[in-house]
MIFI-5693 format. One record per residue (C-alpha): x, y, z. Coordinates in pm, whole numbers, padded with zeros to 5 digits, always signed. Layout:
<atoms>
XYZ/...
</atoms>
This chain:
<atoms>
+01986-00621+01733/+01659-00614+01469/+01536-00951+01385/+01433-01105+01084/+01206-01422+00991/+01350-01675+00777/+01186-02003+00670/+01470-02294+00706/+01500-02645+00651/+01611-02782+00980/+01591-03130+00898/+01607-03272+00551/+01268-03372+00473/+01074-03203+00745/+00811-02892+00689/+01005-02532+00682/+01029-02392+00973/+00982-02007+01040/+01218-01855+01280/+01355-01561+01365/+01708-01478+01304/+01934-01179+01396/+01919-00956+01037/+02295-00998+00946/+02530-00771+00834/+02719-00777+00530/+03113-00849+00489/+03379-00745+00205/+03271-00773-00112/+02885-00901-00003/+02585-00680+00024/+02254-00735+00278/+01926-00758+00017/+01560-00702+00157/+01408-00952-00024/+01055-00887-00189/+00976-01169-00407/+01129-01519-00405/+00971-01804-00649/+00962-02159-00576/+01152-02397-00796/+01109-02764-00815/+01517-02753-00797/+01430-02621-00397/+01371-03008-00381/+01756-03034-00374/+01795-02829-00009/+01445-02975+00113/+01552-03344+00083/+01898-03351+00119/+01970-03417-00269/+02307-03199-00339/+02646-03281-00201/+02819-03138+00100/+02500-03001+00221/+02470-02779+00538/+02168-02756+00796/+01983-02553+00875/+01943-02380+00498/+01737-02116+00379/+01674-02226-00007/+01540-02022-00281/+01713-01875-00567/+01460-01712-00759/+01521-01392-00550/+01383-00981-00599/+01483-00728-00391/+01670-00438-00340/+01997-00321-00149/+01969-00258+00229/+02339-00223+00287/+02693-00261+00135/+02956-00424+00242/+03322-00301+00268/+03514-00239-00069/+03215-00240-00266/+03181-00035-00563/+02919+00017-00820/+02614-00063-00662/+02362+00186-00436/+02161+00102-00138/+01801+00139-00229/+01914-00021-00555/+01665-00314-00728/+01824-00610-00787/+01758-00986-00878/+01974-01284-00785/+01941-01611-00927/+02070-01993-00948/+02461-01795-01029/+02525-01734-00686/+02860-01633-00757/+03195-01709-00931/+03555-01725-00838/+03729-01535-01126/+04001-01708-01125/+03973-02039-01253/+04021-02133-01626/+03645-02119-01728/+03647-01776-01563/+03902-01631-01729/+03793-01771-02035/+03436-01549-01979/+03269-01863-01894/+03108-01789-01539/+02859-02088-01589/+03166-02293-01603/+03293-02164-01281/+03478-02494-01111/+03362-02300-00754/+03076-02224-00897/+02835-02080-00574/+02465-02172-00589/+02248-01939-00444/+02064-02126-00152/+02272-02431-00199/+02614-02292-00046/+02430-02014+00138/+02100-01874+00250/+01876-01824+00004/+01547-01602-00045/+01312-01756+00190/+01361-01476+00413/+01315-01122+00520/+01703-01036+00457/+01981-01202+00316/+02342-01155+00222/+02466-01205-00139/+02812-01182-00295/+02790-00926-00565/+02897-01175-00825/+02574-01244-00786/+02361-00940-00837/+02166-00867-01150/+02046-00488-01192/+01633-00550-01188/+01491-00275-01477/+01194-00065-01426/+00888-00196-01548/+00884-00526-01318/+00727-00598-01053/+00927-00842-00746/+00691-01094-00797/+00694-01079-01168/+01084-01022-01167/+01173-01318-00933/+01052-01648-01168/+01226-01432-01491/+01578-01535-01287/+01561-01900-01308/+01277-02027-01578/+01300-01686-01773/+01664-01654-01780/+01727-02081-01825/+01426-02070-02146/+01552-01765-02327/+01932-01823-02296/+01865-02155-02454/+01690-02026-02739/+01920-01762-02793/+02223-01979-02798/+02033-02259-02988/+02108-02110-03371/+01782-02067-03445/+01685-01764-03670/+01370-01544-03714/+01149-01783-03904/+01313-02120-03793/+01015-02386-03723/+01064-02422-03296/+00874-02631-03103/+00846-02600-02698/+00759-02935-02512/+00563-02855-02178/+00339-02569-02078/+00411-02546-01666/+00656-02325-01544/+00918-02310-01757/+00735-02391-02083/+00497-02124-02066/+00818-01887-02103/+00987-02070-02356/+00708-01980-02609/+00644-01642-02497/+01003-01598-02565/+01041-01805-02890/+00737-01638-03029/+00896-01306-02979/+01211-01429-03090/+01058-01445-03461/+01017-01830-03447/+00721-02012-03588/+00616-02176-03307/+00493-02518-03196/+00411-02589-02841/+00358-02924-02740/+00157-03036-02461/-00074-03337-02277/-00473-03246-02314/-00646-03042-02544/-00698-02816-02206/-00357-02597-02317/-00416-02553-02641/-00596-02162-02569/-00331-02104-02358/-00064-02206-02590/-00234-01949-02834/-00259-01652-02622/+00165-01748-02558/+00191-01668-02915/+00223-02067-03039/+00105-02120-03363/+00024-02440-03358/-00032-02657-03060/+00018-03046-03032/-00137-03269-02783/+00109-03505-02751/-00185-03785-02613/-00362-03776-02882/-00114-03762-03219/+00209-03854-03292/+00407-03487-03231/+00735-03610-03361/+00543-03723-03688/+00352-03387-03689/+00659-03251-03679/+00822-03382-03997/+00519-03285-04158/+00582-02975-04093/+00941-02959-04269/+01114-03074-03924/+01190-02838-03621/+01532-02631-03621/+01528-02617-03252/+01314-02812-02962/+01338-02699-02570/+01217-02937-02342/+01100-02797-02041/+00934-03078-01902/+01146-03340-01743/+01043-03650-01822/+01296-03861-01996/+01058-04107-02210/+00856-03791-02399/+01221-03604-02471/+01324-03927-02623/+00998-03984-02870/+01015-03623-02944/+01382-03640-03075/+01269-03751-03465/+01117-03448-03505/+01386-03285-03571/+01471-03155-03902/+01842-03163-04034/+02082-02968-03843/+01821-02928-03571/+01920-02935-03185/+01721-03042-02900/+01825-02819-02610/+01739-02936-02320/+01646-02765-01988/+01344-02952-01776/+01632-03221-01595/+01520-03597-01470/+01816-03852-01373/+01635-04031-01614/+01857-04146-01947/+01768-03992-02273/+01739-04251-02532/+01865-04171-02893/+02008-04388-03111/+02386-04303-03308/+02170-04313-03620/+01942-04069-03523/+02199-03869-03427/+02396-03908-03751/+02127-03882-03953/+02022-03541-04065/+02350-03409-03816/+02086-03335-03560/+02250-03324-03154/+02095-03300-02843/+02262-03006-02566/+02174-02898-02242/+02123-02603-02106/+02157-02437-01768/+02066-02083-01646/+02338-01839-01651/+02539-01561-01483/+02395-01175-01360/+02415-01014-01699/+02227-01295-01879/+01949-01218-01592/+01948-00864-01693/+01931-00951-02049/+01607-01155-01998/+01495-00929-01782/+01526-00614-02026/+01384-00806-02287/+01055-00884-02094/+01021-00573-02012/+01086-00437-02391/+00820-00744-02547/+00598-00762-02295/+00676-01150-02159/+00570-01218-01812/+00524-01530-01583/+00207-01625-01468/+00198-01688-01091/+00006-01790-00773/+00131-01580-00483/+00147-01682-00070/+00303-01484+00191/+00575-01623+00359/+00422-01715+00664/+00250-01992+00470/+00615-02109+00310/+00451-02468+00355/+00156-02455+00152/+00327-02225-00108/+00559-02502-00162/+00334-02838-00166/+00157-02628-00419/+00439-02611-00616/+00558-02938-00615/+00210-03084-00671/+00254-02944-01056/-00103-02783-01038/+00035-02456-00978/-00018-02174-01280/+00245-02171-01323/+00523-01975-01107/+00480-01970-00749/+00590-01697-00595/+00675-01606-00214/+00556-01231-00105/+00784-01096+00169/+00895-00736+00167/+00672-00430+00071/
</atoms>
């Protein structure tokens, strides 16, 4: 039987190792991908260190995941071998339950996470239910496709969802890997927009993203700057750190919404008043199911919007990922494995 390489967590906490594994073969309603691309996500952390429930070892993780179809399982229909796909954090719904039926797959109360309750994309091969499969357009490359299914696809549902119009004042807290989306896509979105980060360093970048305006949040007041500015409709918060969500929350204007997607276990503090005043609310945000992958992933393509990443091979799995988790990485990193 061919073999595959595959770079597992054997241990919680220990270094991935790389090991080969027989390349398997796909059951009913399942497909085998040849993965090309993977990114790293700081929510790999979960599989690495033994953070999510129920947990099994050993466990490929990654769910940031471009590649196309090597084979097809029994009974399924519409989808071709040869076929590029992407498959992100949705790793696949039941269809049954009540938020399923109701068309909300995010919702899904056996809700499967792709490298959480099965092998991810840190491998050569891997099999994927095709609940999970999002048709990857032309136009993209793996490696540029891969990060637009979990920081593309978490930063451009929120703003689209957030009811925000063309024009609205929107402000983006962080510039790493999510943030640096969120005003790429905000800025084509028709927003005037604010990005908001720590050193005058991101300002150019911020810029060239298409922010208007950009705040360094260590040297002014950006919730005052804010409310000078008439008060932001919308403000995505990509970095997670509890404390600068919190001071940021007064700069919203009435009716405005803080969505929130960069996650801490830290608590958010807001007052009732500040809530109540102005009718301004705070919401999260996750990612989202296939078709809300190939909607970001269409509208990259049709705008231009792409991630900027730092690429390793597989074979150094371990370095691509310290990298990552370090927070020095600009700003997607992004695992190269098939050709």
């Amino acid at each position: 039987m061919k073999k595959m390489i595959v770079a597992q967590v054997t241990k919680p906490g220990e270094p991935f190792e790389l090991v080969e594994r027989d390349i398997p073969e796909p059951g009913p309603g399942t497909v085998r991908v040849r993965v090309l691309a993977c990114g790293l996500c700081y929510s790999d952390r979960y599989v690495k260190n033994n953070l999510w429930p129920g947990l099994q070892y050993p466990r490929v993780p990654g769910h940031e995941i471009a590649g196309v179809i090597d084979e097809l399982g029994p009974n399924v229909e519409d989808w071709e071998k040869g076929q590029r796909i992407g498959i992100g954090w949705h790793g696949g719904n039941c269809n049954r339950c009540l938020p399923c039926r109701s068309g909300d797959l995010t919702n899904c109360v056996r809700l499967k996470i792709t490298g959480i309750h099965y092998d991810g994309g840190y491998e050569e091969y891997m099999i994927a239910p095709v609940e999970a499969l999002a048709a990857m357009p032309s136009g993209l490359t793996p490696e540029e496709a891969a990060p637009l299914l979990c920081a593309g696809i978490t930063t451009f549902n929120a703003l689209r969802h957030s009811g925000a119009v063309p024009g609205d004042l929107v402000a983006v807290q962080g510039m790493g890997g999510l943030g640096h989306l969120g005003v790429q896509f905000a800025n084509q979105f028709g927003y005037a927009v604010v990005a908001i980060g720590r050193g005058p360093e991101n300002a150019p970048l911020a810029t060239k993203l298409g922010a208007s305006r950009y705040l360094d949040s260590q040297a002014v007041n950006a919730a005052e700057e804010l409310t000078k500015m008439g008060g932001a409709r919308v403000i995505l918060t990509t970095a997670p750190n509890a404390k600068s969500i919190s001071a940021l929350f007064n700069g919203l204007g009435k009716n405005g919404t803080m969505m929130v997607v960069g996650t801490t276990p830290e608590p958010i503090e807001v007052s009732p008043i500040q809530l109540v005043q102005g009718r301004r609310s705070i919401q999260g945000w996750p990612s989202g199911p296939p078709k809300d992958s190939e909607d970001t992933m269409k509208f990259a393509v049709l705008k231009g919007v792409r991630p900027m990443i730092e690429k390793f091979p597989l074979a150094k799995v371990n370095e691509a990922y310290e990298r990552m988790v370090s927070g020095k990485a600009e700003f997607r990193v992004v695992l190269t494995i098939g050709s």
